[in-house]
N, C-alpha and C positions, 0 to 999 in steps of 0.2 A: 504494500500500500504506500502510495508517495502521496507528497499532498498536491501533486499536481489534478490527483483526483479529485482533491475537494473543494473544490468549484469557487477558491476563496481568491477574487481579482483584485489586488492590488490598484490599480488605475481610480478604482471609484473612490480613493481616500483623496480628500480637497486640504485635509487639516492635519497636523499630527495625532490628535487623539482621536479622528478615523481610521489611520493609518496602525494607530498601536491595536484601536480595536483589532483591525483584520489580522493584526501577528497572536494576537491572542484568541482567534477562532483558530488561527492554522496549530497552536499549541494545542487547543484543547480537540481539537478532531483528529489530530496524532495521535490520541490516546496516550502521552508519553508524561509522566510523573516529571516535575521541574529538577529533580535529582538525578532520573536518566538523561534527562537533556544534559545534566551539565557532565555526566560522565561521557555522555560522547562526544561533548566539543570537544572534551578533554584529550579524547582519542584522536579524536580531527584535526587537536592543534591549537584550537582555542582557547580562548581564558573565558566563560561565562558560569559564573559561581548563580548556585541554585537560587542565593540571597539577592544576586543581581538580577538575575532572570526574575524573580517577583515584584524587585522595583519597578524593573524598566515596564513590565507590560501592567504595573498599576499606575501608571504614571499617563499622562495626558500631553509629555510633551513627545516631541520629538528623539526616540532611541539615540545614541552612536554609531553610526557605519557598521563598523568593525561586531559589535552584538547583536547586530540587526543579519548582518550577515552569518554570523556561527549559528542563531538560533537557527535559521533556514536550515544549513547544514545538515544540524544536528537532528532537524525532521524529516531528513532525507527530500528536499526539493531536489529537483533537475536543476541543474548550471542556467538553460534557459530561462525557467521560472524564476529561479534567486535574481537572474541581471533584470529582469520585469522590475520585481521588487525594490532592489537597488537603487533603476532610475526614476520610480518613483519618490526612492528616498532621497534623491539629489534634487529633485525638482522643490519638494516641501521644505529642502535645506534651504534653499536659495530665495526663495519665497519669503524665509523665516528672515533670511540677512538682509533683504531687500527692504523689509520691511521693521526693523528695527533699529529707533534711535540710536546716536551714539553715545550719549549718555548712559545708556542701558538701561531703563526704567524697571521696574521692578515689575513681574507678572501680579494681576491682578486678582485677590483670593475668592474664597469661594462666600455667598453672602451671610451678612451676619458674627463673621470672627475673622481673624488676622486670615492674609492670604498666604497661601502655600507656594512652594515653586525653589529653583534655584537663586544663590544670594552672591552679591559679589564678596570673593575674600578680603576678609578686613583682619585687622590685628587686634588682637584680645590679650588678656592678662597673661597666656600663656603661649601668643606666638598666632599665626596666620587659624583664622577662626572658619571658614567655607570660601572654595572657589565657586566662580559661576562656571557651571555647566554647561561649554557654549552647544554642544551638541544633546541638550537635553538629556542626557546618557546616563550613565552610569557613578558610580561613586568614586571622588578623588584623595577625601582626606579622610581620617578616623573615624571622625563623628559619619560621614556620608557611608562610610563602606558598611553598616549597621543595615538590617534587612531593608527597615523602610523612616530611618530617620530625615528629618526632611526640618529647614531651618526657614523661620516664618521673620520675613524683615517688617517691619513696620514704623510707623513716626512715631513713638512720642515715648519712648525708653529712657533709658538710665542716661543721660548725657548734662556734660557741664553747663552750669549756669549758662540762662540767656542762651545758648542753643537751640534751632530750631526742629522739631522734631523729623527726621526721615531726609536733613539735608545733610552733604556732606561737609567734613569740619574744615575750616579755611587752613587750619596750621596743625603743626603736632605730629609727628611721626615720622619725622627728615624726611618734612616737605609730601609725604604721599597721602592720598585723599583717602578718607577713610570713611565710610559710609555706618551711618547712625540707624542699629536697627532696633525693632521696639523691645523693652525689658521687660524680663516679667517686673508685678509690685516687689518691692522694696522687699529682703526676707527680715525678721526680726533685730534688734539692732543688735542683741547682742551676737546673732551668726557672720562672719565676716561676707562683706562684700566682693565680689569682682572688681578687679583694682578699672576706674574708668580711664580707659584708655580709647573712650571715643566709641565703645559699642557696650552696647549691652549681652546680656546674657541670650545666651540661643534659644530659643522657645521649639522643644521638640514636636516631632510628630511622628512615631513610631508606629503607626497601626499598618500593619499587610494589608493589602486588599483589600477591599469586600468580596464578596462571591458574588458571581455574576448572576444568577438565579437565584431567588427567596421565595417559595410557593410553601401555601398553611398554614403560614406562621402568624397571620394577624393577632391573634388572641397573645403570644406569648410577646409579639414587637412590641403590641401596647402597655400592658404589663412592665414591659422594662424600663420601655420609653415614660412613664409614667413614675415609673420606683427612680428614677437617676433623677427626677427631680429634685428629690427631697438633698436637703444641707448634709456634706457626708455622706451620701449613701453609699451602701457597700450589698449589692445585688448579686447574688450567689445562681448559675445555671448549672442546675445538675441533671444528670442523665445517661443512658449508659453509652459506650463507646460506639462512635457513629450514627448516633443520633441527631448531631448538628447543633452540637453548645456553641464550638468554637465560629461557627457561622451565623447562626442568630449571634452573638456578642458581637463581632466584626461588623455585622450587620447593622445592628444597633448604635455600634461607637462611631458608624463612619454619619448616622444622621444626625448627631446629637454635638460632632468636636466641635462645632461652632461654638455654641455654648462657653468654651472654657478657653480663655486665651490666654492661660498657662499653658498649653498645650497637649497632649496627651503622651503618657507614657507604656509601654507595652511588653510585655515578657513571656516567654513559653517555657513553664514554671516545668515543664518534661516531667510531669506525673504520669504521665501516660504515654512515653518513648519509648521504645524496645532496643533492648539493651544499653539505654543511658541512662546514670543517674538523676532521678531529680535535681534541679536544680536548688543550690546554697542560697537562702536568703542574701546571706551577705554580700556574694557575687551582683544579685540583682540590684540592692540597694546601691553596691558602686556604682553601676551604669547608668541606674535613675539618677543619683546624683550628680556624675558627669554629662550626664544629658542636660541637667537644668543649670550646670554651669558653675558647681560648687567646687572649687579650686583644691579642698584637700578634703579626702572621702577618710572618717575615723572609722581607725580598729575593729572597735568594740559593735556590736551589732546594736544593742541597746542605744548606743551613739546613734550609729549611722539612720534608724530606726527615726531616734526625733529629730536629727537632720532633716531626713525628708520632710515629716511633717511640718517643720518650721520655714521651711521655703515653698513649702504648697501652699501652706495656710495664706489664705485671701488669694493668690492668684489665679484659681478656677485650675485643676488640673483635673483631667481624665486618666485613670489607670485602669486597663487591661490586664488580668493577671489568667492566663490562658491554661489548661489542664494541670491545676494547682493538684499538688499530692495528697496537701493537710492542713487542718486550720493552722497550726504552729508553724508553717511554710507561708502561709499569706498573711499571718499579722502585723510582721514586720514591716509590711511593702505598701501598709493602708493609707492612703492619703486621707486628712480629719480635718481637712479644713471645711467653713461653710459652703464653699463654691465649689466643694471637688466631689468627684464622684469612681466609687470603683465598681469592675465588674469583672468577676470571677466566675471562671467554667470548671468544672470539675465532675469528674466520673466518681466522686466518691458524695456521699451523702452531708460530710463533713457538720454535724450535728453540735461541734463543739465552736463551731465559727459564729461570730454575735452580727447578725445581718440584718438590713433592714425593709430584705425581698429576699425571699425562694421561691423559685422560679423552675418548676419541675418540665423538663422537655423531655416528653413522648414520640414515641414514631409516628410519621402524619400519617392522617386517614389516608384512604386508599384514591378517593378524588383526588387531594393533593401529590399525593404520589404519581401517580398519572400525569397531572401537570408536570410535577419534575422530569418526569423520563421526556415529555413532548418537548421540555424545552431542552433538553440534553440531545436527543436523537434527532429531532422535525418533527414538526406536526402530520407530514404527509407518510413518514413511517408508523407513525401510531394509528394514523386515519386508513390505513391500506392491510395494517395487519390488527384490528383492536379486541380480536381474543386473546393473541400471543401476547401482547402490549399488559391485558389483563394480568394474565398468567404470571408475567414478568414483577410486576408490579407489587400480587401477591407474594410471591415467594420472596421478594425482595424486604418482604416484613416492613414496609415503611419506612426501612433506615436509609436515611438522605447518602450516607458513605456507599450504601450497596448499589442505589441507582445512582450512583455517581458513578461507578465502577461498569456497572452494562449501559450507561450511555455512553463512557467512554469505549468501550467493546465496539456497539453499534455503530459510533460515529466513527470509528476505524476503518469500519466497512459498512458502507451507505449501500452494495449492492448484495449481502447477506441479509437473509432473510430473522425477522423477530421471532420467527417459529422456531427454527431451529435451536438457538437463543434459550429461548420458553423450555423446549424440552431437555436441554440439558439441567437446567434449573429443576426441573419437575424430579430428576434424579440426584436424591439425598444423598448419594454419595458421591456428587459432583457437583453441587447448589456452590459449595465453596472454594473449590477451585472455580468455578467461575466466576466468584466475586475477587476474583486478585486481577488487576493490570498494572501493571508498571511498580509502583512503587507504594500505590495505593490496594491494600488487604483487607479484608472482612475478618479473615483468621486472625494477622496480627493482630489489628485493632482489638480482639476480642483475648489475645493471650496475653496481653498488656495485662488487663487486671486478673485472669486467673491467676498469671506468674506470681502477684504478691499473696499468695496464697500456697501455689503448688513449690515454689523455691524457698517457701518461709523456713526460718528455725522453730518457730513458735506451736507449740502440738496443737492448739487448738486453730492456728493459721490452716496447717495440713489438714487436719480432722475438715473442715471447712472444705477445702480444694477435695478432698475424697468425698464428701458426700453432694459436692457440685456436680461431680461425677455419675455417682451412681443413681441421682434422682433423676439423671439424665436417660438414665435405660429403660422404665418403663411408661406403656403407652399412656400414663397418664396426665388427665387433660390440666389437675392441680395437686401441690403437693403441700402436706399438713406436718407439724413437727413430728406427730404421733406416726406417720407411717412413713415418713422419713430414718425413726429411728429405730423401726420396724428393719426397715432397708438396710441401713449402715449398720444395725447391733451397735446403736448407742445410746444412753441414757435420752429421756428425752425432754431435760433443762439443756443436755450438748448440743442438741438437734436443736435445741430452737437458739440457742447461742450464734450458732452455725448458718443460720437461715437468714439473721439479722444481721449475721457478716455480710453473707452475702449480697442480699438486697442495699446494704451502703456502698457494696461496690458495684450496684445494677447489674449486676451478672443473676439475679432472677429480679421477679417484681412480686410486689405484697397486691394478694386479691382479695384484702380484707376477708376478717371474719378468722384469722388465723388461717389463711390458705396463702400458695404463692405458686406462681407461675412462670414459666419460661419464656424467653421469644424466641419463635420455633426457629430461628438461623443460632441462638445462643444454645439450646437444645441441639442441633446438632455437632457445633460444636467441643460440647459439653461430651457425648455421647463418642463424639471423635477421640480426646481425652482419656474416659474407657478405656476405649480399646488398644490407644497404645500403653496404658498405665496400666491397668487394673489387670490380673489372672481372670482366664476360661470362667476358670470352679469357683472364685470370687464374685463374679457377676452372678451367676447362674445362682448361686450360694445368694445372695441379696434379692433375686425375684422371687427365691423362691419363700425365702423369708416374711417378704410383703405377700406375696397369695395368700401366705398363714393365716398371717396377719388380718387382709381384710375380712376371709371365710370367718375368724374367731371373732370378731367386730359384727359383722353383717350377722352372724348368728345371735349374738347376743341383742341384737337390737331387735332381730325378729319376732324374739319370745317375750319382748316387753310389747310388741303389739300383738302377739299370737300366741298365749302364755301356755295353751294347751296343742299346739302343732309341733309336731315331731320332725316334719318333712321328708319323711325315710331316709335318713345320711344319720353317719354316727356323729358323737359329739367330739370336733374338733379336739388334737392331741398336740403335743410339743408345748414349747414352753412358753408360759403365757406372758403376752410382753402390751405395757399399758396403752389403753385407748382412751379416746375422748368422752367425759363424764353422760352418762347413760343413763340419766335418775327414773324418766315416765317414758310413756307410751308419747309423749309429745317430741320429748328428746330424740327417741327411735323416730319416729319418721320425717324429722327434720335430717336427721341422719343419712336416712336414707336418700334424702331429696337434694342433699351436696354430693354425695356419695355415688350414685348408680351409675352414672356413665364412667367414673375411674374402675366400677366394679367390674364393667364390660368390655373395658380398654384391656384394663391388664389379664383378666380372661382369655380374651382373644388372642393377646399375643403370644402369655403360654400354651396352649392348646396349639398354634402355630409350631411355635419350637418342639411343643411332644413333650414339656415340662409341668408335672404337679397335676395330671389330669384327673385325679380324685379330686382334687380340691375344685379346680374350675367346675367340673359334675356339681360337686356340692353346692359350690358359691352359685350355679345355677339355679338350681332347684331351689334352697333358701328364697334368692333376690327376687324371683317369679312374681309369687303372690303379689310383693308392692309393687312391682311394674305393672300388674293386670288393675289392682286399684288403682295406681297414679295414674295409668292408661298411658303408658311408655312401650304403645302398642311394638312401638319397630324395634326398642333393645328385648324389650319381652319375646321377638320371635328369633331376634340372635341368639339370646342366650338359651330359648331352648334347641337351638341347632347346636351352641355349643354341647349343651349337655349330651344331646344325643351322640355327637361324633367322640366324645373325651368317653361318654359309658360303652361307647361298642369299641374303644379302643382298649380298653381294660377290661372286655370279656363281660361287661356288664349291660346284660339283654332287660332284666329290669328297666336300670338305669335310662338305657337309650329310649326304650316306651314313656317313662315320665318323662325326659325330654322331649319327645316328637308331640308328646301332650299338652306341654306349652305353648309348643308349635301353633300347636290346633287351634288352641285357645287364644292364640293372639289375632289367625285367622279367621274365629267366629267376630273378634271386636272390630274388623272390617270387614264383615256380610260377607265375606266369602267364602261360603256353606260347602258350596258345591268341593273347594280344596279340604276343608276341614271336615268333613265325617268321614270319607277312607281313610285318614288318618288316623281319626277316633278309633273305627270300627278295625283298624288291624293293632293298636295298639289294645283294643280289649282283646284280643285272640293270644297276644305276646304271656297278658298279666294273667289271664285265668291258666294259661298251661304253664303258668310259673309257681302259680297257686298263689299270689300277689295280693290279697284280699282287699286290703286298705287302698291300695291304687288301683287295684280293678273297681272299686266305689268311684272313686275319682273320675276315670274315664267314663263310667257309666252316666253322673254326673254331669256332666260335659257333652256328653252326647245327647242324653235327654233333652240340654239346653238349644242343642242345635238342630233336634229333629222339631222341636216346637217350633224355632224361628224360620225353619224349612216348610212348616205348615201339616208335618205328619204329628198332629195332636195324641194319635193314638199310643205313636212307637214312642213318645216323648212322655208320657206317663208310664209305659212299661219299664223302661230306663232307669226312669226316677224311683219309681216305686222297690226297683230291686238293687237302684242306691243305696235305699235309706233302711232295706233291710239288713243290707250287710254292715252299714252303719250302725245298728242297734247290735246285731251277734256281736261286733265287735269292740261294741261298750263306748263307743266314737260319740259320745253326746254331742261333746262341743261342734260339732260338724252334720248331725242331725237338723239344724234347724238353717242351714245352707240347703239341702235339699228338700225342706219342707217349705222352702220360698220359692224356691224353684217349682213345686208342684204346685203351689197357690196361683202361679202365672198361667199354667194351663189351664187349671181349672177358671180362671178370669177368661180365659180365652175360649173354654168351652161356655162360657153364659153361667158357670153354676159358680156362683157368689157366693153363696153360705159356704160351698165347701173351702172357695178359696180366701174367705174369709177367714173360714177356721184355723186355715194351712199357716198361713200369716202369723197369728193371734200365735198360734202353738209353737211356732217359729222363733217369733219375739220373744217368748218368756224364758227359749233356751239365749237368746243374746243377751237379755237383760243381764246374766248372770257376769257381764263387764269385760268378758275374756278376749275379746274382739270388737271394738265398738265401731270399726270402721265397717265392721259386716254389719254390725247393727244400723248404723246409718244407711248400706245400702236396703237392707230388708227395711226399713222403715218405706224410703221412696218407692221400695214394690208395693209397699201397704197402700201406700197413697196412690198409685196408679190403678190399684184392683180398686179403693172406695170413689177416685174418680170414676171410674168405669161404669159403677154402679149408680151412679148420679150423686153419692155422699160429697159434693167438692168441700164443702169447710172441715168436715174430719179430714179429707184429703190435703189440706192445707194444713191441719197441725200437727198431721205425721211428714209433711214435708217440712214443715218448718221444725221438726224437733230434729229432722238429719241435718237441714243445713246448721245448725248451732253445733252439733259436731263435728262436721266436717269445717267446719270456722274454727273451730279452737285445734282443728291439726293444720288449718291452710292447706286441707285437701282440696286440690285444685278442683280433678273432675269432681270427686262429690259434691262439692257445689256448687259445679255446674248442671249437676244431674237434678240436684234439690230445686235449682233456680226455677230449671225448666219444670220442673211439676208443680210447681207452686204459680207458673204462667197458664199453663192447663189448667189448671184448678182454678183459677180467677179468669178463665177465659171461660169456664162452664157456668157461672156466674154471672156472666155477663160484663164482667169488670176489665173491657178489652184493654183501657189504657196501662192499667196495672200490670195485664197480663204479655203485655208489650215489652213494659220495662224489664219484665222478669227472663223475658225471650231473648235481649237483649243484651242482658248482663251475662245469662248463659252462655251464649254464643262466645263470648269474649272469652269467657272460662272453658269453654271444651274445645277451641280453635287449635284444630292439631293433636288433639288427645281424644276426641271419640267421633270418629267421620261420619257415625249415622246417627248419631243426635246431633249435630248437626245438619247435617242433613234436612232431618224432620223442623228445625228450628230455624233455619233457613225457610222452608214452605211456609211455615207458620207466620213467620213475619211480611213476606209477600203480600201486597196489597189484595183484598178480599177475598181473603184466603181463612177459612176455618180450619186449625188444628187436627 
């Protein structure tokens, strides 16, 4: 790829800050890191240091020949193309001379504060102070060769009596003119002055760049833009690596230097460099203080510390303090005066730092994200490909470094396609090697902060980096200290010590409620980690751990909402390691309702590997029941497929029949009969020639229910009837008055009310006894549906109303939503249509997604002139 590909002409620049612009498109469409540039000028022969390569092309004048030319070079232009370039840069040179006094007037600044620009060299306290740049170029003296220091002249500085400000001195300096530029205020009297020798002190301007692109950030620019107002502020951006602190701040400091005509200070405190020391306070305090023109930098940190603040104080300074490490690394560096302002980016949480804005930065939504990729690649590649574009985008996790990283890929090559792109991304074991170009990595970025972690001395640093690791391996969607410490075999005050490490160094994030989560590029990662650190048997040894774990959990929650269900599985063995406080039947099903999809994540994955398949079998059949009440119709028919493949894989023919039986069951809760009764009907063949008593009730059960809803009234009582007899042989109370509600509904359906009245009635008094109240709430709304039927609607109404009060104190979703809707019915037989509207309506909201054929019927219902 040359850049004569990329369609960037030179000729259309009339000014030099057109001109830089198009040297800074042909940068960024090389795909090339300003580090690889300068290592191949370096091979070319050139002198273009990384630091100069970011001046020149943040800069708005006119480059140097000589850099303007190695940049080319070093992006592989054609000879042809570079002499293009060249005579365009001789043309704007000559333009420039043609058109500049001889005097040399000073360029004009940007509005609102001192202007920026090159200064003529003058003599200061310590000898020649900045030349003029006559090639708008590069940097000549100490202070200039600094990434982006830049010296603000202006009138009306430190200069002798009766002077006028910004003119040059008639005498003084054997006879040479020496140009008066503006001081900062006066610093306290008792800190020594800049001897006046005709100029004043230099007024820095160290900020890099801005980035050329800022999409989604409104919410956090005003926020800042907002917090630097205040006297003193000191504005902390935290977030995790490559999320875009150091961009939003850059961002923010290039709109606001006006404001301070002390000037701005800037440092990259390398808390987040690989393989470089953070940087020494004290290092930084000298440069600040050389920068602002203080003649001798003290020893002592403490010193050099109020130094600063005493010659900031009143002149408005801005400081920048970039991937600071620690609060005890940025205290020293604070400018406190009323006019000044700091702002500090850091990947660490730094909770011990006294600020006056936090400022937490997130990965941008996925809209934003999108904008970023269109303005990185063209809008016409995202408009030609905008599934892959999607795709890309997603897997990109929001983090502004990763689509920085595939626009630069794309913009490499304008004639590769975003699909192809897309799908190596879509492969986790390539997502991250394709987040690296040049110089720019998603990896590193990210082993930045594991490293103080996995290279610590400190046991509880490592213990930390090990269990980053291993909550890294299974499929779940959050992770809790409790089964965290399930995972690692560690206490779990270490586990959660460990977790709060983590999350200050954004390597996870808190999802409240004591949960925490990954960002699925930092999970792979993480995962990556694993497997070159951690043993086979050690991994394996940790999942297998947590399946214990959850099965021993999810059991005991079970049996505080189902205190008499057995579930056919033995009772969980090995050693029993602590879980999260379990006191009522409210506890259990809130439990459940964080819990169920980690249950079916990490399930599936063992059952995948061939790992712990008793236990996935069990944690099946357990988790069942609350899926079929919470109406978690699609994990309810996973996991009974799990159960059935993990019990025919361990010779267990039972087993697999109760699993295909969930199956069934999750296909009667979307009407789909016709799949669910051969399933039924060969699982009862499986359990009678097992001799299986208790699950051949079950299935009969279950059938009975689906031969009713299939309209065979008759085979749907045979069923039931010889349920509920084996339920009695077999002493099953608590489970007798599940199939005597079930018979109450046929009998509703056959016209004979008494009896299904009675079915009810007899039903209820076995729920009353408290063992199950979510069953009692559903047999209640059967009751109301048979005394609706019958024309009873206000009994109908205070047997619905007595479920929805229970299902409100579990915040059982569908129950009620199931109670809503019969309590609409019931006031729609009434005549009470407005009521019975609102009731239809608040259902609908509550079963959306959780029972498709009550909706369904609730959906007809509310239809305009539409009877129920």
């Amino acid at each position: 790829m040359t850049a004569a590909d990329f369609g960037v002409d030179p000729s259309t620049a009339t000014d030099p800050e057109q001109y830089v612009m198009l040297l800074r498109r042909v940068r960024d469409q090389s795909g090339l890191a300003y580090r690889e540039i300068a290592r191949r000028a370096q091979r070319n022969g050139d002198v273009l240091p990384a630091s100069t390569l970011a001046t020149m092309l943040g800069r708005s004048t006119l480059p140097r020949r000589d850099l303007v030319s190695a940049l080319l070079r070093a992006c592989d232009v054609p000879d042809d193309r570079a002499s293009a370039w060249l005579a365009v840069w001789g043309r704007l040179a000559a333009a420039r001379a043609a058109t500049t006094p001889p005097s040399r007037e000073r360029p004009s600044g940007r509005p609102g504060h001192s202007p920026v620009g090159p200064v003529a060299r003058v003599t200061g306290p310590s000898g020649p102070v900045a030349a003029p740049d006559t090639d708008g170029g590069g940097p000549t003296s100490h202070t200039q060769r600094s990434a982006a220091l830049r010296l603000i002249p202006a009138g009306g500085g430190i200069g002798s009596a009766g002077r006028e400000p910004g003119r040059a001195a008639a005498s003084g300096g054997g006879g040479r003119d020496r140009t008066v530029l503006r001081g900062l205020p006066s610093p306290a009297v008792s800190e020594p002055l800049p001897e006046q020798g005709g100029s004043g002190a230099p007024v820095p301007y160290q900020l890099p760049p801005a980035p050329p692109l800022m999409t989604g950030r409104s919410a956090e620019v005003g926020r800042l833009l907002a917090a630097t107002q205040a006297d003193a502020a000191v504005c902390l951006l935290e977030g995790a690596g490559g999320v875009g602190k150091s961009a939003l701040a850059l961002h923010v400091a290039h709109r606001i230097v006006g404001r301070y005509g002390g000037g701005c200070l800037y440092a990259d405190l390398r808390g987040a460099t690989d393989g470089v020391a953070a940087a020494d306070p004290a290092d930084v305090l000298g440069r600040f203080l050389r920068a602002l023109g203080v003649p001798t930098v003290p020893a002592s940190l403490d010193e050099a510390s109020a130094l600063l603040r005493t010659w900031t104080a009143g002149r408005g300074v801005l400081v920048v303090l970039d991937n600071a490490a620690s609060a005890a690394q940025v205290r020293p560096l604070l400018a406190s005066g009323p006019g000044c302002a700091t702002i500090v980016t850091s990947r660490w949480v730094l909770a011990d730092l006294d600020t006056t804005a936090r400022i937490r930065v997130d990965p941008l939504s996925d809209d934003a994200a999108l904008d970023l990729l269109t303005g990185l690649t063209g809008a016409h590649r995202v408009q030609a490909e905008p599934a892959a574009a999607t795709t890309v985008v997603r897997r990109c996790g929001g983090l502004p470094l990763a689509l920085r990283i595939v626009g630069a890929r794309a913009a490499a090559r304008p004639d590769a396609s975003l699909t192809g792109l897309a799908e190596r991304m879509d492969d986790e074991g390539l997502r991250l090697d394709v987040l690296e170009v040049g110089d720019l990595s998603v990896r590193a970025s990210l082993h930045l902060g594991y490293q103080v972690f996995g290279d610590a001395r400190q046991g509880e640093r490592r213990q930390a980096a090990r269990l980053f690791r291993l909550a890294a391996l299974p499929d779940w969607t959050h992770l809790t200290p409790y089964g965290c410490a399930a995972l690692a075999d560690l206490p779990v005050a270490a586990a959660e010590r460990a977790l709060d490490a983590l999350t200050d160094a954004h390597l996870i994030e808190s999802a409240g409620g004591g949960r925490y989560r990954f960002h699925d590029i930092v999970r792979l990662y993480a995962r990556e980690r694993a497997l070159a650190v951690d043993d086979p048997h050690h991994r394996e040894a940790a999942l297998g751990r947590l399946t214990a774990w959850l099965l021993a959990v999810t059991v005991r929650a079970a049996r505080l909402l189902y205190s008499d269900e057995r579930f056919g599985i033995d009772e969980p063995t090995g050693p029993t390691r602590p879980g999260p406080p379990l006191c009522d039947t409210t506890d259990a099903w809130a439990w459940f309702e964080r819990e169920h999809t980690n249950l079916l994540l990490v399930a599936r994955q063992q059952a995948a590997a061939g790992r712990t398949l008793t236990g996935v079998r069990d944690l099946a059949l357990v988790a069942a029941k609350f899926l079929d009440y919470a109406g978690h119709i699609a994990e309810q028919q996973q996991f009974g497929h799990l159960a059935a493949a993990a019990a025919s894989r361990c010779g267990d023919r039972s087993g697999e029949a109760a699993g295909l039986n969930i199956v069934a069951v999750a296909l009667l809760r979307q009407g789909r009969l016709e799949q669910a009764i051969p399933i039924l009907e060969r699982c009862l063949v499986v359990q009678r020639a097992l001799g299986d008593r208790s699950r051949e009730a079950a299935i009969l059960n279950n059938l009975g229910n689906a031969l009713r809803d299939s309209g065979d009234l008759t085979g749907a009582l045979h069923h039931l009837q010889s349920a509920l007899a084996i339920r009695r042989q077999l002493g099953h109370r608590h489970k007798e008055g599940s199939v005597l509600d079930n018979l109450a509904l046929v009998y509703q359906r056959l016209g004979d009310h008494s009896r299904a009245i009675a079915c009810h009635e007899a039903g209820r008094a076995i729920a009353d006894g408290g063992t199950d109240p979510l069953r009692e709430a559903q047999a209640l709304v059967n009751f109301a549906e048979t005394l609706h039927a019958c024309g009873d609607h206000r009994e109908a109404i205070a047997r619905a109303t007595e479920s929805l009060e229970i299902c409100r104190r579990y915040e059982h979703r569908r129950g009620i939503g199931l109670a809503l809707q019969m309590l609409g019915n019931a006031h729609a037989g009434l005549g009470h249509r407005a009521v019975a509207r609102r009731h239809w309506r608040e259902a609908l909201d509550r079963l959306d997604g959780l029972d498709p054929q009550a909706c369904d019927r609730l959906r007809a219902a509310l239809a305009p002139d539409t009877t129920p």
